[in-house]
C-alpha positions as CSV (number, residue, x, y, z in Angstrom):
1,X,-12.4,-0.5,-4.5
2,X,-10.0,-0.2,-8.1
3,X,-6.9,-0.3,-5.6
4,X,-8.1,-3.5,-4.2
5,X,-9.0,-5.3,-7.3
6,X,-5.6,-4.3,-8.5
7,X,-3.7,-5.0,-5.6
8,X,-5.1,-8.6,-5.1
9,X,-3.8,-9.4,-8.7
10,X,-0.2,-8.2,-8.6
11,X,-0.1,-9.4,-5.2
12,X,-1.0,-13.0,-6.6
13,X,1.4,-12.8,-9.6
14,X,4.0,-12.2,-7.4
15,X,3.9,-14.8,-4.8
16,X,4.6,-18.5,-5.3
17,X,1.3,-20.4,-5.6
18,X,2.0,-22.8,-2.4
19,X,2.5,-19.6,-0.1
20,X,-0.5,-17.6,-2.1
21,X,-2.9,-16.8,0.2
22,X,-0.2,-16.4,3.3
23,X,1.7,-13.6,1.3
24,X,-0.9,-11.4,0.2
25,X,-2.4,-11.7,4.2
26,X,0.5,-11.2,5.9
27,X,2.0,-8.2,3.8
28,X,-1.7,-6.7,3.2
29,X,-2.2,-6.7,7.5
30,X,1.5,-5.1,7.9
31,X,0.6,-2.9,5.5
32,X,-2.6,-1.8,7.0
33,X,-0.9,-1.5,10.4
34,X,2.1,0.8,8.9
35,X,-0.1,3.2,7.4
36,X,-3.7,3.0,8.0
37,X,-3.2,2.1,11.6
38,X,-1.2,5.1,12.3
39,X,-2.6,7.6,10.0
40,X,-5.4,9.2,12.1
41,X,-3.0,10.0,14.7
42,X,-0.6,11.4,11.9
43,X,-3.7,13.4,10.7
44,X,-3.8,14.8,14.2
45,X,-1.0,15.6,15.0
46,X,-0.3,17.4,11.7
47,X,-3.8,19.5,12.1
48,X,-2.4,20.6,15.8
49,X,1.0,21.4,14.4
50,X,-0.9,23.7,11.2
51,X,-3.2,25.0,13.8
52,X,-6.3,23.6,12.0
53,X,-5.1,24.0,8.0
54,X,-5.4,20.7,6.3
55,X,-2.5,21.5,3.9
56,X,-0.3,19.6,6.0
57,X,-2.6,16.3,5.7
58,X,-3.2,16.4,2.0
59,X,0.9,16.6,1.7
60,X,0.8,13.6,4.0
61,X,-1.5,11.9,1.9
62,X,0.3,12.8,-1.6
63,X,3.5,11.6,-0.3
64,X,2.1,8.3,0.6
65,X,0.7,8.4,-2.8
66,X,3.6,9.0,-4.6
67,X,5.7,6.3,-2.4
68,X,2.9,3.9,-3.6
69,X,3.2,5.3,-7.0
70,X,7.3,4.7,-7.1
71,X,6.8,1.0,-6.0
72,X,5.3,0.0,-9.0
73,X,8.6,-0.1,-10.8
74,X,10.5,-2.2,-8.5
75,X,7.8,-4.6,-8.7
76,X,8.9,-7.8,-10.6
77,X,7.1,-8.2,-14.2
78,X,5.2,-11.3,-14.2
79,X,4.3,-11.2,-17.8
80,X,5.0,-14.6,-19.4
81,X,5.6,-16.4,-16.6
82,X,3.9,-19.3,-15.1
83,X,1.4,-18.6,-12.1
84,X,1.2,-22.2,-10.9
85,X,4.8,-22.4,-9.3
């Protein structure tokens, strides 16, 4: 629930006020294709490969973790900026 909250506000910083509400859809529904409409199927796949350990799934998980972590800094900084452009 805290990623969402957080999401939805640097999400709305970040895109122009006319296209709002179509740039936080649009790139929240890709995103929720690319990785949570693929991950169970990852999840399996990886489980097969270990032969039932889950080490391979919580590495899985970090890493898309830590590439969500490493976008933070090449988001813009909206601090000071007007919000109604």
């Amino acid at each position: 629930m805290t990623a969402q909250a957080t999401s939805a506000v640097s999400a709305s910083s970040v895109n122009n006020a006319r296209y709002r509400y179509t740039g936080i859809a649009v790139s929240k529904e890709f995103a929720a294709v690319a990785s949570d409409g693929i991950a169970p199927f990852i999840a399996a796949a990886l489980l097969a490969w270990a032969q039932g350990a889950y080490w391979p799934i919580a590495t899985y998980i970090a890493v898309l973790a830590g590439i969500s972590f490493v976008a933070t800094f090449f988001s813009p900084e909206t601090r000071g900026i007007s919000l109604r452009q």
